[in-house]
C-alpha positions in Angstrom: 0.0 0.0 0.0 2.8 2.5 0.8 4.4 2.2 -2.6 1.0 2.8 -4.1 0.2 6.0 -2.2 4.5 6.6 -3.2 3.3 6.7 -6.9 0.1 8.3 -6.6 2.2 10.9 -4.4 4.6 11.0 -8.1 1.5 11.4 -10.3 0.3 14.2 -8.5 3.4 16.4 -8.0 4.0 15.5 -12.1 0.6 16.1 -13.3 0.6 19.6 -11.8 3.3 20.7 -14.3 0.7 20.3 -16.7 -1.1 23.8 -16.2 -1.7 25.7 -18.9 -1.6 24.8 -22.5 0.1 25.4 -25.9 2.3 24.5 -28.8 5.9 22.6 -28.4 8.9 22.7 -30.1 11.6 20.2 -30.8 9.1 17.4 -31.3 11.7 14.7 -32.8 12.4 13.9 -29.2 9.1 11.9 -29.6 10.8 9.6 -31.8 11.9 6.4 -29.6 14.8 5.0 -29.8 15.9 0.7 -29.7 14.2 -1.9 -32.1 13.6 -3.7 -29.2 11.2 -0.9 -27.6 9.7 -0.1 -30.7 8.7 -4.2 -31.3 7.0 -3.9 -28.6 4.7 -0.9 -29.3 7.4 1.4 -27.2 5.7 -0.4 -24.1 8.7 0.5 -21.8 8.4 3.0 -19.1 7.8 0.0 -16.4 10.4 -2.8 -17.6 13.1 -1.0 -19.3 16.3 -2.3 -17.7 19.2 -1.4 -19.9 21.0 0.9 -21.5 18.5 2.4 -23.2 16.6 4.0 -20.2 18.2 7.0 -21.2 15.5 7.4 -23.6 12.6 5.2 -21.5 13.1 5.8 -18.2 16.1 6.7 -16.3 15.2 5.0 -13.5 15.6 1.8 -15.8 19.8 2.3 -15.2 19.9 1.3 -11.7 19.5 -2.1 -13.2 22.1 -2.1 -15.6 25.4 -4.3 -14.2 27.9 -4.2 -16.8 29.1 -1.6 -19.3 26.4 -1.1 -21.9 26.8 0.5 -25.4 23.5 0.8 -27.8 23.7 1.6 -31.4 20.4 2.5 -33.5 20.1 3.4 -37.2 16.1 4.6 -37.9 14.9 4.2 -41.7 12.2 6.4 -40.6 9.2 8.1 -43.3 9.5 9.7 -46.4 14.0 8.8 -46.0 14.3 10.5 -42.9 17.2 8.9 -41.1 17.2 8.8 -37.0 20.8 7.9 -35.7 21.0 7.2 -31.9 24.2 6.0 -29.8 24.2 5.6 -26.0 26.6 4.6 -23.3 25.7 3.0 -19.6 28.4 3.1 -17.1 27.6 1.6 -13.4 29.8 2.2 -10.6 30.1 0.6 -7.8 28.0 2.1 -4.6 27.7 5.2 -6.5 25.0 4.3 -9.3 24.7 3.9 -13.2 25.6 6.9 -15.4 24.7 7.1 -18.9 25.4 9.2 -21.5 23.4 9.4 -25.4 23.0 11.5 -28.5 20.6 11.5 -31.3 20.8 12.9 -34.5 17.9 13.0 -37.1 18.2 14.5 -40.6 14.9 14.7 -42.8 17.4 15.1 -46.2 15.9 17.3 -49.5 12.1 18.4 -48.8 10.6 20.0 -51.6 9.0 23.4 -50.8 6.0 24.4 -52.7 3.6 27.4 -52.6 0.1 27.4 -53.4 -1.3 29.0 -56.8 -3.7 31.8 -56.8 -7.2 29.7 -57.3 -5.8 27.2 -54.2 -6.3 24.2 -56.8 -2.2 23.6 -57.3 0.9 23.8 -56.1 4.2 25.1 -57.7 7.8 24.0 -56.9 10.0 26.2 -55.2 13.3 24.8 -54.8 13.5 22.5 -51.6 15.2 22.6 -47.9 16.1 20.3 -44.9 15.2 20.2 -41.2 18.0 18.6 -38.7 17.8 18.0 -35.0 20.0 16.7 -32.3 19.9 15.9 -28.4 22.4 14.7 -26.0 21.7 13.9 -22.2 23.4 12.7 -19.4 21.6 10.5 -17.3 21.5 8.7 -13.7 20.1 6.1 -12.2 20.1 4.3 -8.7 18.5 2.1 -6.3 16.5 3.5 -2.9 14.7 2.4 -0.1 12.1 4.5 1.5 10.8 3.6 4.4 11.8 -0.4 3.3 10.0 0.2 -0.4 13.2 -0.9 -3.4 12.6 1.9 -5.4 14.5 2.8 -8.9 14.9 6.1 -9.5 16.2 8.4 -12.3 17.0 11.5 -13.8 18.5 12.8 -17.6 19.7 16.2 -18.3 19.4 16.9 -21.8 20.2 19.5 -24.5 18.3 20.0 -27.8 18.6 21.8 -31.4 17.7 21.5 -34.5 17.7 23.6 -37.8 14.7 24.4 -39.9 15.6 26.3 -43.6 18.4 28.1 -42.0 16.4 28.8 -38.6 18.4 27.6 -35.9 16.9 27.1 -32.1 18.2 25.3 -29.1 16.7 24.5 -25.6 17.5 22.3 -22.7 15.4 19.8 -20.5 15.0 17.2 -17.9 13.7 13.5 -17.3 12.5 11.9 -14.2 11.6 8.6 -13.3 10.9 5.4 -10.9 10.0 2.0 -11.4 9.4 -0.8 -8.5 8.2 -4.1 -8.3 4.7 -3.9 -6.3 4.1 -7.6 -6.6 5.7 -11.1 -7.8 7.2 -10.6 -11.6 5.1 -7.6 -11.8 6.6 -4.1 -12.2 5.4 -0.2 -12.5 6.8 2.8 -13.6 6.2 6.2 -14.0 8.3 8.7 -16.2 8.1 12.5 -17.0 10.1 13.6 -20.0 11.1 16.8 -21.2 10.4 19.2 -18.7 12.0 22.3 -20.3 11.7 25.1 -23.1 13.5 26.2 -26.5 16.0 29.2 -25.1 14.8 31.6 -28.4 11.6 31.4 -28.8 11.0 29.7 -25.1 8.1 27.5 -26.7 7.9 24.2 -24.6 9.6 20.6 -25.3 7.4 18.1 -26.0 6.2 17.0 -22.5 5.0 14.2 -21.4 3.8 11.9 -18.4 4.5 8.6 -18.9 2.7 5.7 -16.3 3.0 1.8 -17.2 3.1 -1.3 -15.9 4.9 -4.9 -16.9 4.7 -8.6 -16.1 6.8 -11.8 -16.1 5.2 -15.2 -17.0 7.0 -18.6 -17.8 4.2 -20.6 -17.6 5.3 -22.3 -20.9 8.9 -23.9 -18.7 11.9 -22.7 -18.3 13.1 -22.1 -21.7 10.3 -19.6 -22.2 9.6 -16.4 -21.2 6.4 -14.0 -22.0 6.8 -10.7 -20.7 3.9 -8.2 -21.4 3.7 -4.5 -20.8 1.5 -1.6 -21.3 2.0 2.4 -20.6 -0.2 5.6 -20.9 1.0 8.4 -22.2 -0.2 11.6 -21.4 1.2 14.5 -23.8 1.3 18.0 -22.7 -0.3 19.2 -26.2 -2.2 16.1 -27.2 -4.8 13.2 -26.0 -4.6 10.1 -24.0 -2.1 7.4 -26.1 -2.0 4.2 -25.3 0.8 1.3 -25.7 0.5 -2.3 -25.2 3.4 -5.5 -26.2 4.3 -9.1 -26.2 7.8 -10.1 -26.1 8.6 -14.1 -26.2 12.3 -15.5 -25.5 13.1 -18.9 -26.1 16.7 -19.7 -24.2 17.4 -16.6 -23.7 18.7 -15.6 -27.5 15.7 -15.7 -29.7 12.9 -13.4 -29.4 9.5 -12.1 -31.1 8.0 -9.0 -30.3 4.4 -7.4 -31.2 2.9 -4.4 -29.8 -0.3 -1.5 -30.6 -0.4 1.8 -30.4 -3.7 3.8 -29.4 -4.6 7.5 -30.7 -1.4 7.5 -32.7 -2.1 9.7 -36.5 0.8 7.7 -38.1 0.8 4.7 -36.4 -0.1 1.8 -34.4 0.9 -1.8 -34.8 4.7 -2.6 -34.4 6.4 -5.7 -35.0 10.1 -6.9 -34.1 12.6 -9.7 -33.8 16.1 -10.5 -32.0 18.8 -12.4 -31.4 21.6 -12.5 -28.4 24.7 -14.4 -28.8 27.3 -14.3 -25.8 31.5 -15.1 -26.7 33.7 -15.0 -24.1 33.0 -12.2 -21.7 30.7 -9.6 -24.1 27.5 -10.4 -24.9 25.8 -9.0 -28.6 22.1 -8.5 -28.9 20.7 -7.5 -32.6 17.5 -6.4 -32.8 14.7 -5.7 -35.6 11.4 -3.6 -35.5 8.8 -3.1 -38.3 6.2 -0.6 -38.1 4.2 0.4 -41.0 2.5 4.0 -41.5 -0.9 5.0 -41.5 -2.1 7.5 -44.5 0.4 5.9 -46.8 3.2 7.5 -45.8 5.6 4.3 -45.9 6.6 2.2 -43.0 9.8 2.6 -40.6 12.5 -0.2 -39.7 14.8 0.0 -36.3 18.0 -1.7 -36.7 19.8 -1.7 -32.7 23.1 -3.4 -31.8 22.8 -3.6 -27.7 26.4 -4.7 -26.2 27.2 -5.9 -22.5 30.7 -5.9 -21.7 32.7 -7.8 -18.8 30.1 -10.9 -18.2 31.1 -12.7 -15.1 31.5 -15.5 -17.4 30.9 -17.0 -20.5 27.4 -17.5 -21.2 26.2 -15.5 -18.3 24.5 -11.9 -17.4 27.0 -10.7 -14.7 25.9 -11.6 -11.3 22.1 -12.5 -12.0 20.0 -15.2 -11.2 18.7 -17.6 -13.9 14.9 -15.9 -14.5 13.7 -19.6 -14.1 14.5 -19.3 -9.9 13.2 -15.9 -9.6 10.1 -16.5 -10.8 9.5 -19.6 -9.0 10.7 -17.8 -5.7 8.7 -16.0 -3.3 10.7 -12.5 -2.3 12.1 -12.2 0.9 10.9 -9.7 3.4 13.0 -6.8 3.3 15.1 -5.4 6.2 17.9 -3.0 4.1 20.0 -2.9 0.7 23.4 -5.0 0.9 24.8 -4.7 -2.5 21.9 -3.6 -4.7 23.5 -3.9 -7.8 24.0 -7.8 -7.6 20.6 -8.2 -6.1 18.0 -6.2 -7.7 17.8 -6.7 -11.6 14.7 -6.8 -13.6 17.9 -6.4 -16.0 17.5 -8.5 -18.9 14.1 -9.5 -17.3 15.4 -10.8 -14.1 14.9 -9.3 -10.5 15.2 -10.5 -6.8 14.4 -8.9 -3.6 17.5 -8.3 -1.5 18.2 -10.4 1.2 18.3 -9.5 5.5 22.1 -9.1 6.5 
C-alpha cells in the first residue's frame, strides 16, 4: 500500500506541471529510440532495464550491471534517417551513469507554394530540417521507508535547424519503477520538462505511467513478458501502448505491440537475437512498423552490447529468471549490495536479502 500511495504521491506532483496549455517545439524527441522498444509498441516505461533508459526511463539504469553501449540506425518516413548511440556506465556504490546523443536529418524536402485559385501547387526549390539531443543520465537504487525503489534522472540538450532557422533549448527527465508484486513491475516517467531558449516555446512534454509482467508458464526455456503504458502528452490526447515479447533460451525473441490515438501509427512488430563469446554479450535487434495514411513504413535496426560478463554464457551476477520467478521475495530489512541483487535487467529481478 505504501508504494502505491509513493506513486500516486509522483503522479500528482508530475501532473501539476501540466497547467496551462500550448504548442511545443523540438518534437523529434518523440521519436523512440531501440528496435527492441519499438517491437513492442514502445511499451517500456515499467520494464526497461538497460542501456536504453536514457530514452525510457532513467530510473531503468539502476538495473544495468555491466558496461552497456546501444547503437540505432532509424529508416524512418519519407528517407528520414534517425541515428541514436548511448553509453551506460555503473559504478560501484555510487549508481549507473549514462550518456546518449541522437541525430535526425529529414534530407531534401521540396518546398512548394500554393497557386492563386488554391487548386495547385508550384515547386520552389527544396530545404532540410535537422535536429540533435544529447543527455546525461543517472540512475540508482533506494529504499524508502523499506520500499526498493529505482529512480532516475537525464539532463538533456536540444537543437535543430529548420531552412536556415536555428533554435536550441534544454530539458529534464525523471523517473521510478518498482516491483509492487511477484514478476510484476510499475513505472512512472516525466520527460522533457523544459523550453526552446529563443523562442521559449515548450519541449514536447510528457507523463509517462506503465506497468509490466513476467510469465513462464510455458517452462523454463520460455519467457512471456507483457507491458502496457499511458501516455499523457502536454499538447495532445490520452495514447496508449501495449506488447508481447517471447524469448526462447534466452537468444531468440519475437515482439508485437499497438499503439492507441497515434495519427501515423499503431501496430509494431520486431525480432532479435543474443549471442554471448567470451566475456561480451551482442544482442541484434529488428522492428517493423508500418505507417498510417500511406506515408511508408519505418524499420529499427539496434546493436545492444554488454561488456565484462562474469563469465561466458552469463548476465553478470544474475540469477537464472527460471529461480526468480519460482521464488517468493524475501521480506526486506535494508539494501546490501543492490547492484547484484535487484535486476529486472534482462528480465530478471530479486528482492534483497536481511544481513
Amino acid at each position: 500500500m505504501r508504494k502505491l500511495i509513493l506513486i500516486t504521491l509522483v503522479l500528482f506532483v508530475a501532473g501539476s506541471l501540466y497547467a496551462g496549455a500550448g504548442s511545443t517545439s523540438a518534437n523529434f524527441l518523440r521519436i523512440g529510440t531501440g528496435a527492441k522498444a519499438a517491437g513492442m509498441g514502445e511499451a517500456q516505461v515499467a520494464i526497461s532495464d538497460n542501456v536504453d533508459s536514457v530514452y525510457w526511463n532513467p530510473a531503468g539504469l539502476a538495473l544495468v550491471k555491466n558496461t552497456e553501449v546501444s547503437l540505432m540506425h532509424l529508416m524512418y518516413w519519407q528517407g528520414i534517417n534517425y541515428e541514436y548511440a548511448a553509453v551506460a556506465l555503473p559504478m560501484k556504490k555510487i549508481g549507473t551513469f549514462g550518456v546518449s546523443v541522437s541525430y535526425l536529418d529529414s534530407g531534401l524536402i521540396d518546398r512548394t507554394t500554393e497557386n492563386a485559385g488554391g487548386s495547385d501547387y508550384t515547386a520552389a526549390g527544396s530545404f532540410t530540417y535537422r535536429a540533435f539531443s544529447g543527455a546525461i543520465s543517472y540512475g540508482n537504487k533506494f529504499v524508502i521507508e523499506k520500499m526498493p525503489m529505482n529512480l532516475g534522472a537525464s539532463i538533456k540538450i536540444v537543437g535543430d535547424r529548420l531552412d536556415g532557422e536555428f533554435q536550441f533549448g534544454a530539458g529534464l527527465d525523471l523517473g521510478v519503477t518498482s516491483e509492487i508484486i511477484k514478476n510484476g513491475f510499475i513505472g512512472v516517467a516525466f520527460d522533457n520538462i523544459g523550453i526552446t531558449f529563443a523562442k521559449s516555446t515548450l519541449l514536447p512534454m510528457q507523463l509517462k505511467v506503465g506497468g509490466g509482467y513476467l510469465l513462464n508458464a510455458l517452462g523454463k526455456d520460455h519467457l512471456v513478458v507483457i507491458a502496457a503504458d499511458g501516455v499523457l502528452p502536454f499538447d495532445s490526447t490520452l495514447k496508449l501502448n501495449a506488447g508481447i515479447e517471447y524469448s526462447f533460451q534466452k537468444m531468440f525473441f519475437l515482439r508485437v505491440g499497438y499503439k492507441v490515438n497515434y495519427a501515423l501509427e499503431n501496430l509494431t512488430a520486431g525480432a532479435g537475437f543474443r549471442l554471448t563469446m567470451d566475456r561480451t554479450q551482442y544482442e541484434l535487434n529488428y522492428s517493423y512498423t508500418p505507417g498510417l495514411e500511406d506515408i511508408g513504413t519505418s524499420h529499427r535496426i539496434s546493436l545492444l552490447v554488454r561488456l565484462g560478463l562474469s563469465k561466458p554464457g552469463d548476465l553478470p551476477e544474475q540469477q537464472d529468471l527460471e529461480e526468480k520467478v519460482n521464488k517468493e521475495p524475501e521480506p526486506i530489512d535494508d539494501v546490501k549490495d543492490d547492484k547484484k541483487n535487484n535486476s529486472l535487467g534482462q528480465y530478471k529481478y530479486s528482492t534483497p536479502k536481511k544481513k
